[in-house]
C-alpha positions in Angstrom: 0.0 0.0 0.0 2.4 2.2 1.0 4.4 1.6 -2.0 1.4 2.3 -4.1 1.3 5.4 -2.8 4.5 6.1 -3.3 4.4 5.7 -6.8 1.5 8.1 -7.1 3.3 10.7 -5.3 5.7 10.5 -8.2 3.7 10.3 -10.7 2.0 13.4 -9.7 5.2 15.1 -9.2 6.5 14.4 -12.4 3.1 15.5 -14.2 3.2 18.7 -12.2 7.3 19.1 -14.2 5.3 18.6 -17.6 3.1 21.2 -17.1 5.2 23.4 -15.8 7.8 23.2 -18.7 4.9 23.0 -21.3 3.7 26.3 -19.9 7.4 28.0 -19.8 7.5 26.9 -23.7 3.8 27.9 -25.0 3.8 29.0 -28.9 2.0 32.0 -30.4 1.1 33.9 -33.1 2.7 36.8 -33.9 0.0 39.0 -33.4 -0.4 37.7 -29.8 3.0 38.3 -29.5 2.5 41.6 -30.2 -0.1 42.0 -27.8 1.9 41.2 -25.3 4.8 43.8 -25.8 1.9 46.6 -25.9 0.7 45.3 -22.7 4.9 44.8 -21.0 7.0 46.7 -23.3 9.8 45.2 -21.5 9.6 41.9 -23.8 11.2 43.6 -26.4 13.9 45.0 -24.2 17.9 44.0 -25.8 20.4 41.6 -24.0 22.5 44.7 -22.1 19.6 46.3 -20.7 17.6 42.4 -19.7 21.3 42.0 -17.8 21.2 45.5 -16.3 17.8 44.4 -14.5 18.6 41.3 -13.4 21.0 42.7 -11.1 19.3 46.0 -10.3 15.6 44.7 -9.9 15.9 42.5 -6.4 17.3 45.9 -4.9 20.4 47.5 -2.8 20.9 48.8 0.2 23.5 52.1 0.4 26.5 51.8 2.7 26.0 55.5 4.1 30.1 56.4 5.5 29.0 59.5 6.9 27.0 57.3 9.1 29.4 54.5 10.2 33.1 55.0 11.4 34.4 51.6 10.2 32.9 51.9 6.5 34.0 55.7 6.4 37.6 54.1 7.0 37.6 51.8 4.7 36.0 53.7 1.9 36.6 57.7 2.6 34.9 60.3 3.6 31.3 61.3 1.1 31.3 57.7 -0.3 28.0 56.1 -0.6 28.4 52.6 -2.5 25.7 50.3 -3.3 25.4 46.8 -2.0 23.1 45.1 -5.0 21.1 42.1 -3.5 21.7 40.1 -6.5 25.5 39.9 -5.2 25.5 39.9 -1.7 24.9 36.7 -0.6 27.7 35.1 -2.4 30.6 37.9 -2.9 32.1 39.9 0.2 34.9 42.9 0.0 34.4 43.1 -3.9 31.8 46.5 -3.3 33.8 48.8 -5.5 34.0 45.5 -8.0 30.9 45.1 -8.4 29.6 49.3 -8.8 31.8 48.8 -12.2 30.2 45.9 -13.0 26.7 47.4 -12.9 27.6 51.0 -14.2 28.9 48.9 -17.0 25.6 47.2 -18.0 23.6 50.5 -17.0 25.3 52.3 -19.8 25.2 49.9 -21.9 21.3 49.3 -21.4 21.3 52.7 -22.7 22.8 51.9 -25.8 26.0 53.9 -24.7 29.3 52.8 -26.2 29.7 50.2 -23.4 27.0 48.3 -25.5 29.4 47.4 -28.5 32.2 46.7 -26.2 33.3 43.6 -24.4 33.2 43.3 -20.1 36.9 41.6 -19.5 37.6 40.5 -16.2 41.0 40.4 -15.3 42.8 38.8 -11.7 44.8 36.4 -10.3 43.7 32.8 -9.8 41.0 31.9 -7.2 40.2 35.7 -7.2 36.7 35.1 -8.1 36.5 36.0 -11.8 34.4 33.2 -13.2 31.9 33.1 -10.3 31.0 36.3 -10.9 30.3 35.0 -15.1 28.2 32.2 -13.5 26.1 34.2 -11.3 25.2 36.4 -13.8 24.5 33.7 -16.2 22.3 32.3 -13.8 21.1 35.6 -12.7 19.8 35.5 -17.0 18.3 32.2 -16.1 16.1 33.7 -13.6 14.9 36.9 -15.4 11.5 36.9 -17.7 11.1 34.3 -20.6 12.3 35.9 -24.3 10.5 35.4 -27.5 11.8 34.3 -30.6 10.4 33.5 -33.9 10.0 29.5 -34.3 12.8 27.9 -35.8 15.3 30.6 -36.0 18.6 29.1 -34.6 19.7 32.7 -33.6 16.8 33.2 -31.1 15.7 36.1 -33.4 13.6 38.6 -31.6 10.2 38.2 -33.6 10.2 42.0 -33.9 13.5 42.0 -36.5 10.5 40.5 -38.8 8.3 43.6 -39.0 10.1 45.3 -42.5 12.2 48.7 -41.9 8.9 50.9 -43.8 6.3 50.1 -40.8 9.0 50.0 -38.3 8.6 53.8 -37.3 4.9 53.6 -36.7 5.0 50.1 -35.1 7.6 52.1 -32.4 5.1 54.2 -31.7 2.2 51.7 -31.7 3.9 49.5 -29.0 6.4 52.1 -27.2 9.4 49.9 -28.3 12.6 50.5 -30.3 12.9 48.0 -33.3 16.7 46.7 -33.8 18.0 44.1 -35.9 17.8 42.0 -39.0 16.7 38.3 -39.1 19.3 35.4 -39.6 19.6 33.9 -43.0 17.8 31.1 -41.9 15.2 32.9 -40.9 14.6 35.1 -43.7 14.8 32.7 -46.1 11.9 31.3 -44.6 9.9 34.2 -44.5 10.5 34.9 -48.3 9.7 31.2 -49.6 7.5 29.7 -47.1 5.6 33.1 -46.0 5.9 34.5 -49.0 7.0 37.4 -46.9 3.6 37.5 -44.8 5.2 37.9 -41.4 2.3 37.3 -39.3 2.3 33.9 -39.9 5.3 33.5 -38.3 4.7 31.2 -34.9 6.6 33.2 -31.6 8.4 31.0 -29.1 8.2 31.8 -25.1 11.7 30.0 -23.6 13.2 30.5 -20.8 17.3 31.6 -20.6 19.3 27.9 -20.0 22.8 27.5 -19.5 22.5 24.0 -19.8 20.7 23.8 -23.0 22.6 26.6 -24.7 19.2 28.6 -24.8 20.2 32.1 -25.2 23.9 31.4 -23.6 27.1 30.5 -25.3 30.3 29.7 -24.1 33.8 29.5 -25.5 36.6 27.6 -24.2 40.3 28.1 -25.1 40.6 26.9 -28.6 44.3 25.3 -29.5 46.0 27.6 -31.8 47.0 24.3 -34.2 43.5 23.8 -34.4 41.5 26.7 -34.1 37.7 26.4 -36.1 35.8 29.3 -36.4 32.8 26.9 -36.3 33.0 27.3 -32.7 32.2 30.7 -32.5 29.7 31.0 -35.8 28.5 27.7 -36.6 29.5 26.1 -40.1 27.9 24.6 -43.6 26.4 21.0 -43.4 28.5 19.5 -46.6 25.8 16.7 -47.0 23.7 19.3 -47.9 25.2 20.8 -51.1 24.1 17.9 -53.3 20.6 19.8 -52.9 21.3 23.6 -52.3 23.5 25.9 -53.9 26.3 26.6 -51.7 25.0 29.9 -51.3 21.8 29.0 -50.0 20.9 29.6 -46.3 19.5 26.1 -46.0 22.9 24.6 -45.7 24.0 26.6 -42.7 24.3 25.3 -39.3 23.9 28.0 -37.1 25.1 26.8 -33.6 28.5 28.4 -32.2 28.2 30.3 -29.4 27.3 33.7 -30.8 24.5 32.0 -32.7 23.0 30.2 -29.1 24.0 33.1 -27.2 22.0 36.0 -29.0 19.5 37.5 -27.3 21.7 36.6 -24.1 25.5 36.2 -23.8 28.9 34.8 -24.7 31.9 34.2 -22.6 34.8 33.5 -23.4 36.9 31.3 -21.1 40.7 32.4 -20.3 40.0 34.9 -23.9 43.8 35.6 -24.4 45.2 32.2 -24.8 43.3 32.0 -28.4 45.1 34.0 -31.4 44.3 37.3 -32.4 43.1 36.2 -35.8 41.0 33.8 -33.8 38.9 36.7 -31.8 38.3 38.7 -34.7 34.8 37.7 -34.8 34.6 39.0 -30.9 35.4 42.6 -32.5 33.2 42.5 -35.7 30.6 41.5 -32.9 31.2 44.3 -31.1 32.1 47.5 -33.3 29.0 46.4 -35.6 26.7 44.3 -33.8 26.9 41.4 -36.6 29.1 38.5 -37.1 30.1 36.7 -40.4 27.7 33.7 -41.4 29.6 30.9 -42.2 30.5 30.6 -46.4 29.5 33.3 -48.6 26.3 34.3 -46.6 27.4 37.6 -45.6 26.9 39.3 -41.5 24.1 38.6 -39.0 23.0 40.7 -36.6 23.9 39.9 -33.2 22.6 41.6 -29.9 24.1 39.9 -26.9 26.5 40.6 -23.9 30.1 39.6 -24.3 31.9 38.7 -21.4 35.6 37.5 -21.1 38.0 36.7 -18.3 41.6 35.9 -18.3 44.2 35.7 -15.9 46.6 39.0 -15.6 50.1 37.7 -16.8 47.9 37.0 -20.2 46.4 39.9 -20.2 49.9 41.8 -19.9 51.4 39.4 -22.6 48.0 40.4 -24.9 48.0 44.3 -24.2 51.9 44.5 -24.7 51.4 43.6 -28.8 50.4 46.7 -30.6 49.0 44.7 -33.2 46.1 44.2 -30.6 44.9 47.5 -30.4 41.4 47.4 -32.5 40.5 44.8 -29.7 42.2 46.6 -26.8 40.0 49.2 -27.9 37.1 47.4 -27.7 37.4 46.2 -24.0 36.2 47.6 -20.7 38.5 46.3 -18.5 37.5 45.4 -14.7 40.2 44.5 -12.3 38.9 41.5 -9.6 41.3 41.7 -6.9 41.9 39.4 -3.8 39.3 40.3 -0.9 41.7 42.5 1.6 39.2 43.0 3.8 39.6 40.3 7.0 35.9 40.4 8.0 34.9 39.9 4.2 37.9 37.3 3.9 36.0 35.3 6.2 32.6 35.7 5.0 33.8 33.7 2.0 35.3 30.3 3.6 32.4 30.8 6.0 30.2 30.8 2.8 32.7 27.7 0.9 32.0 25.3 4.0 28.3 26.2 4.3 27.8 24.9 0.9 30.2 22.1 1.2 29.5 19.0 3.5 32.2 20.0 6.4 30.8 19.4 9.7 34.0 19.9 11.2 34.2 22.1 14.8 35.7 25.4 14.0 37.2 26.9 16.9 37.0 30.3 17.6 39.8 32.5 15.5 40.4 29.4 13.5 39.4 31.1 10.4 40.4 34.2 11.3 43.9 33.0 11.1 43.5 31.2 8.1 42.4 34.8 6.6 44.6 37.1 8.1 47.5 34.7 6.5 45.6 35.2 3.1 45.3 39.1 3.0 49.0 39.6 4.8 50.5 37.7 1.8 48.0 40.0 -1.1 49.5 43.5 1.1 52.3 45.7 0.0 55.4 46.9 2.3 54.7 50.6 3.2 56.7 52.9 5.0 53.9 53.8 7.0 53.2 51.4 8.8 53.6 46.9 9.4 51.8 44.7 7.6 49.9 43.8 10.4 48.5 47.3 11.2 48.2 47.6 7.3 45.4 44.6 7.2 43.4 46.0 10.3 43.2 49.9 9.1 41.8 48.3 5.7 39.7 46.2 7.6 38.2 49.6 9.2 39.6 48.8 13.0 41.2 52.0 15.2 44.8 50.7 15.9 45.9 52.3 18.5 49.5 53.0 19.9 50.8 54.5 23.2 47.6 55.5 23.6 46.9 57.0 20.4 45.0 55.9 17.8 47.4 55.6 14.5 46.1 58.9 12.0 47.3 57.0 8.8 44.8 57.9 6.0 43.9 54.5 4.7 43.0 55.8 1.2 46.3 56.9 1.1 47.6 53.8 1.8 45.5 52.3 -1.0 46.8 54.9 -3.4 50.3 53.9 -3.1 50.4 50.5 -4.7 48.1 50.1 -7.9 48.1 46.3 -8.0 47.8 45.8 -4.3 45.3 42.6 -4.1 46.4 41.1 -7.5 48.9 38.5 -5.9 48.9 36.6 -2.8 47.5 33.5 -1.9 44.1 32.1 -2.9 41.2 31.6 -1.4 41.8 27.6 -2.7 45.3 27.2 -1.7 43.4 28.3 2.0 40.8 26.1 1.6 42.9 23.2 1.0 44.9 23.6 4.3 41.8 23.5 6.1 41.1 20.6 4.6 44.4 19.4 5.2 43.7 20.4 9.0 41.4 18.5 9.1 42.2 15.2 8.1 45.6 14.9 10.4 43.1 14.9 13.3 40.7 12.1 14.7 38.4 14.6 16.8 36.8 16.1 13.8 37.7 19.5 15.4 40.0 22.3 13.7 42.1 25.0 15.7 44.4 27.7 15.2 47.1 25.9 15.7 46.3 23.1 13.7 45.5 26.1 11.1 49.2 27.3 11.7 50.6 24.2 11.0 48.6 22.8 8.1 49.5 26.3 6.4 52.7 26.2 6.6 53.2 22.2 5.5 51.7 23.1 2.3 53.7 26.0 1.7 56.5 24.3 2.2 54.8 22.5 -0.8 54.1 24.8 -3.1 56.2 25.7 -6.0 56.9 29.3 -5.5 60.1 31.7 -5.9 62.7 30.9 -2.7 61.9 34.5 -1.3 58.2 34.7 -1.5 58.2 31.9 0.2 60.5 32.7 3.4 58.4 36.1 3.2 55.4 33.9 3.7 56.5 31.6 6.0 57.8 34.6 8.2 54.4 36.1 8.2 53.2 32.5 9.6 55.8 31.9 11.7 56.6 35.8 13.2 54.1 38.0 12.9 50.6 35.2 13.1 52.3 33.6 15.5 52.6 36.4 17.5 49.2 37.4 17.3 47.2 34.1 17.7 49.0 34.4 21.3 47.5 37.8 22.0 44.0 36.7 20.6 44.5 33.2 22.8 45.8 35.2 25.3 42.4 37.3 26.0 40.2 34.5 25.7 41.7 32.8 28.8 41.1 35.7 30.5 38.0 36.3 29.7 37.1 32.6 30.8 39.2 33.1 33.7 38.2 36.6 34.8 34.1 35.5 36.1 31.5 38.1 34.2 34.7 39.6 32.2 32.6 42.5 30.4 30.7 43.3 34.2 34.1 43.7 35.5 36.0 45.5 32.5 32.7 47.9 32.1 33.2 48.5 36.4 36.5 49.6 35.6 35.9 51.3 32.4 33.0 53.6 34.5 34.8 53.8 37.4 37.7 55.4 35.2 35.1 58.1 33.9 34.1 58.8 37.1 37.6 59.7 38.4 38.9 61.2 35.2 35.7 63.9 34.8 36.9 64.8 38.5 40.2 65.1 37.5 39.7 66.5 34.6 37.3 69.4 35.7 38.9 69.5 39.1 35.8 68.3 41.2 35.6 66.1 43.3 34.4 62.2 43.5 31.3 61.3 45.1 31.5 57.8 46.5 29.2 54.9 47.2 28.5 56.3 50.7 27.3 59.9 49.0 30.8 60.8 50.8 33.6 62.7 48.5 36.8 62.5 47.5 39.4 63.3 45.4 40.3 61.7 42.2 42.1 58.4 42.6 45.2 59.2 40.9 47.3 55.7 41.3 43.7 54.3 40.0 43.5 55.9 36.4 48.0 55.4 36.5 47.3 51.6 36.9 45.3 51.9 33.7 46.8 54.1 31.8 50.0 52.5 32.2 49.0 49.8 30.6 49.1 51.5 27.1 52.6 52.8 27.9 50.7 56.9 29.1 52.4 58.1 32.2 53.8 61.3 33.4 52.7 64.3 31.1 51.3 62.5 28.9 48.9 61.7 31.3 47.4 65.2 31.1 46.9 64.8 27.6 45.0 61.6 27.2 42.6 62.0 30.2 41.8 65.3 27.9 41.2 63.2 25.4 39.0 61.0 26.5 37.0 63.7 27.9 36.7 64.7 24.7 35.7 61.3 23.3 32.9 60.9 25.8 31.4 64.8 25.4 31.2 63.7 21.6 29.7 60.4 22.2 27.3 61.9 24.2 26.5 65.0 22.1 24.9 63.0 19.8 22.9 60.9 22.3 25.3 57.6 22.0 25.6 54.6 24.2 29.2 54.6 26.1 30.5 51.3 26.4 34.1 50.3 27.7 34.8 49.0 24.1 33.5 52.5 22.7 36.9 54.4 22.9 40.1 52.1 21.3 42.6 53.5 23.4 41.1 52.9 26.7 39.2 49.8 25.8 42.9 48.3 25.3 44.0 50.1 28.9 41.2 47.6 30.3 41.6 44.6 29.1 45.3 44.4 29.7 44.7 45.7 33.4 42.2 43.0 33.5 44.9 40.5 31.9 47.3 41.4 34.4 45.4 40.9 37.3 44.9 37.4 36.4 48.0 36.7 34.8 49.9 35.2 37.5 47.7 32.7 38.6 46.3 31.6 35.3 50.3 30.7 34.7 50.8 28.8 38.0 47.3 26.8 37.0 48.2 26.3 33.5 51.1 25.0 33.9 50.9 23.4 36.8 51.6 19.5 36.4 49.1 18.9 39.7 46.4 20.5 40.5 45.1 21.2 44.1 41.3 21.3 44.4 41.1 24.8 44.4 43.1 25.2 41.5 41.1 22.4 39.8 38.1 24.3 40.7 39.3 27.0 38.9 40.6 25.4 35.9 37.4 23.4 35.3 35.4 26.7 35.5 37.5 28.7 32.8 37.2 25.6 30.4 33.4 25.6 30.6 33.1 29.0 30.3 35.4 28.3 27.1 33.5 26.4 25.7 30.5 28.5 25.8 32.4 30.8 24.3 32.7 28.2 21.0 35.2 25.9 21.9 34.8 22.4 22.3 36.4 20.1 25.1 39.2 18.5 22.0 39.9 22.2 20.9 40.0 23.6 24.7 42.6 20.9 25.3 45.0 21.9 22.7 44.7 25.5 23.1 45.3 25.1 26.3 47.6 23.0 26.2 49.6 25.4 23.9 48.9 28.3 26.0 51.2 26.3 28.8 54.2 26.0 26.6 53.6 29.7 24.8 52.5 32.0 26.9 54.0 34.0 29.4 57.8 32.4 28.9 59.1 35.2 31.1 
């Protein structure tokens, strides 16, 4: 019985698919057809502008600098960039990417000169170049079905039928413009079978497919010792000129890609490793909107989006030949940089293993490491400042120092190197470590220091120039190293320290409270409504945690007056993270309070029961923090050899 049912569960599922697809192919006349672009002139619209919506028409949201600090560090001062919702579920720290992208297609969709030129994507491997192609191919799949007249192999919009004397008034009639010619194929059919009666032309409603080749064409490197222009524009069918002159349109076999992707788009795959002579029906395609027809059957008319990617060192190789110009010409060239953004850098292997079937544990900074190695490899030397302080003021952090924060105008750094985010490492060669990580352990569990080491095994595999990699491997070794102990450093004590952010914001309002006295020259009114003056040796015990004593003193209690009059100005919530400087102070004041005895119990071989106690309570409160007990252990574990060697 149960099987039974089974099968009619099926059976009405698959019936449900043959309706569905019989409905996204229905057939109609011509007049019907034109019907329906009165009634949504958007039918009729051409391959640039159909792109242009896809993107734009599930919306943006504006990322307003002038309202957030971190975004107005990253990107200036009177920037507002839009985030497209078509984008920004699957590509992070690409924004300024992505506005070329769509300015691209919006003047094109207004028949600027963008529409007769080619979008080439250029970047290093892994940077993201063809999954931006495939969503936008699928982002064609998902827009409105086109029309095209029955049995035209170029998709032909059924509107390139209505002859150039009505056109003008037809414009008019169904608010459209008319562009094009009909295909060879095509026409012949109207002047033999129709006897040049249009109308009784049948109209096709399809749907865009990638996998059928409906209205998208691809083309793959071609070898040079065998390149056939068939590929691109389709070729005659020899068996066929026994019966038809050879200049008859019946002959041709219209299916290379620019044929299948009219009315859509073509890409070409890694574009620069095919010979010139080879793209020249890219340019014809673009400086007149036609192609050549394969034999003696003259040009077509082509509307479609031509996209092409390549990696850089081919692209420098191609642009270096001036014999290349009439296509250079014809590009609009988009850069596609590594991600050097760390928050954004971990959006996308947080995105990778969502999709993939890793059910690893990931410990807490585990991929924070494994992206901070990433984006420290993709940044240039400056003068200015280290590397390190380099990836967090592009990241939109405050870095501060002696108790300043660092005034280094980030778009200035950005200005000094051109190609900054056009080498490094991958996002794959990443992605493979972790993988790597995890298969050299048995607890399904990975951990910064498992990170550490499965990064630097398979450097020490990759074939790179000797001193890129010791400049790598220093960044791993050194400088992440270094600052994995810091970051490992504060989550002890805040498992050690019971209700950490109770006690840092106690000491981070206690210091206001002394500071404003001190500051204004009041007194302090204690718990007991008694006064008092400012504890001095309390705001030097913080303080001198940032290296501020003596008269220096003066200066940044002024400050941080300052700071919390502004904050408050503009009716904002003070928090003891909310000023840099002093949010540091606390933490490492709270650090050293329990640094002594965190050592003694850490690397204590025996515990007594008070100690044990203690122990067991900062693990648990680890693991709520996102640990689990196998990760716990080994962080621990290298906390007790690492940390605190003095």
């Amino acid at each position: 019985m149960n099987a039974a049912n089974d099968q009619n569960e099926f059976k009405k599922l698959f019936d449900d698919f043959r309706k569905t697809k019989k409905a996204k192919e229905e057939t109609l006349s011509f007049l019907d057809y034109l019907e329906e672009v009165q009634k949504n002139p958007e039918l009729a619209d051409l391959a640039h502008k159909r792109m242009y919506k896809a993107i734009t028409q599930s919306g943006f949201s504006t990322l307003d600098t002038e309202k957030d600090v971190r975004l107005r560090r990253i990107f200036g001062p009177h920037s507002k960039l839009k985030s497209y919702n078509f984008f920004s579920e699957e590509f992070f720290g690409i924004e300024k990417v992505l506005q070329k992208l769509v300015r691209y297609f919006h003047s094109a969709s207004l028949k600027g000169e963008e529409s007769r030129q080619v979008l080439f994507l250029v970047g290093p491997v892994g940077a993201g170049k063809s999954s931006l192609i495939e969503k936008l191919k699928s982002g064609l799949e998902q827009t409105t079905p086109f029309y095209f007249l029955e049995g035209s192999p170029m998709n032909t919009n059924p509107l390139c039928a209505i002859p150039p004397e009505l056109r003008e008034e037809m414009e008019g009639r169904l608010g459209v413009e008319i562009e094009g010619e009909l295909d060879p194929v095509t026409q012949h059919k109207l002047d033999h079978d129709f006897k040049g009666d249009f109308t009784k032309f049948k109209v096709i409603k399809r749907h865009f497919s990638i996998r059928k080749r409906q209205g998208v064409g691809m083309v793959p490197p071609v070898d040079p010792n065998n390149q056939d222009t068939s590929v691109l524009i389709g070729s005659e069918d020899i068996s066929k000129l026994d019966r038809y002159s050879e200049d008859d349109p019946r002959v041709l076999t219209l299916n290379g890609a620019f044929n299948v992707g009219n009315r859509g788009l073509v890409e070409f795959i890694e574009v620069f490793k095919n010979e010139i002579e080879y793209l020249h029906v890219m340019l014809t395609a673009t400086q007149e909107k036609r192609i050549p027809a394969p034999g003696k059957h003259g040009m077509i008319y082509f509307d479609g989006v031509i996209l092409a990617h390549s990696n850089e060192a081919e692209w420098n190789r191609f642009k270096a030949d001036h014999t290349n110009e009439a296509i250079l010409d014809r590009i609009v060239k988009v850069e596609v940089p590594y991600v050097l953004e760390l928050s954004e850098e971990i959006k996308i292997y947080q995105k990778i293993i969502g999709k993939s079937d890793f059910n690893a544990h990931i410990a807490p900074h585990s991929l924070e490491i494994a992206s901070m190695f990433a984006i420290l490899t993709r940044l240039k030397p400056t003068n200015k400042c280290d590397l390190l302080t380099k990836l967090k003021l592009y990241n939109g952090d405050e870095v501060t120092e002696n108790g300043q924060s660092k005034r280094i105008n980030v778009m200035e750094l950005k200005e000094e190197v051109e190609d900054e985010g056009m080498s490094g490492i991958s996002t794959r060669f990443i992605m493979k470590s972790l993988d790597n990580a995890l298969s050299d352990t048995e607890t399904n569990t990975i951990h910064p220091i498992a990170v550490l080491d499965a990064l630097q095994n398979k450097l020490k595999e990759e074939p790179m120039p000797g001193d890129i990699k010791d400049h790598y491997m220093h960044i791993l070794k050194d400088i992440l190293y270094k600052e994995y102990l810091k970051m490992l450093e504060g989550d002890i004590t805040k498992a050690f320290v019971h209700a950490y952010d109770e006690q840092a914001e106690s000491l981070f309002q206690n210091y206001l409270d002394h500071v404003e006295a001190y500051v204004l020259k009041r007194k302090v009114t204690g718990t007991n409504n008694e006064e008092m003056d400012p504890d001095i040796k309390f705001l030097e015990s913080i303080e001198q945690q940032i290296g501020i004593s003596g008269t220096a003193a003066d200066g940044f209690r002024q400050d941080v007056m300052s700071y919390v009059t502004h904050i408050l100005r503009r009716n904002g919530q003070l928090h003891y993270t909310s000023y840099e400087p002093l949010k540091e102070a606390i933490e490492k004041k709270l650090m050293a309070s329990v640094k002594d005895i965190t050592r003694i119990i850490l690397k204590a071989k025996t515990r007594d029961n008070s100690q044990k106690k203690k122990y067991n309570a900062m693990v648990t409160q680890m693991i709520s923090m996102g640990y689990n007990e196998e990760s716990v252990e080994a962080v621990l574990g290298f906390a007790s050899n690492n940390l605190w060697k003095d």
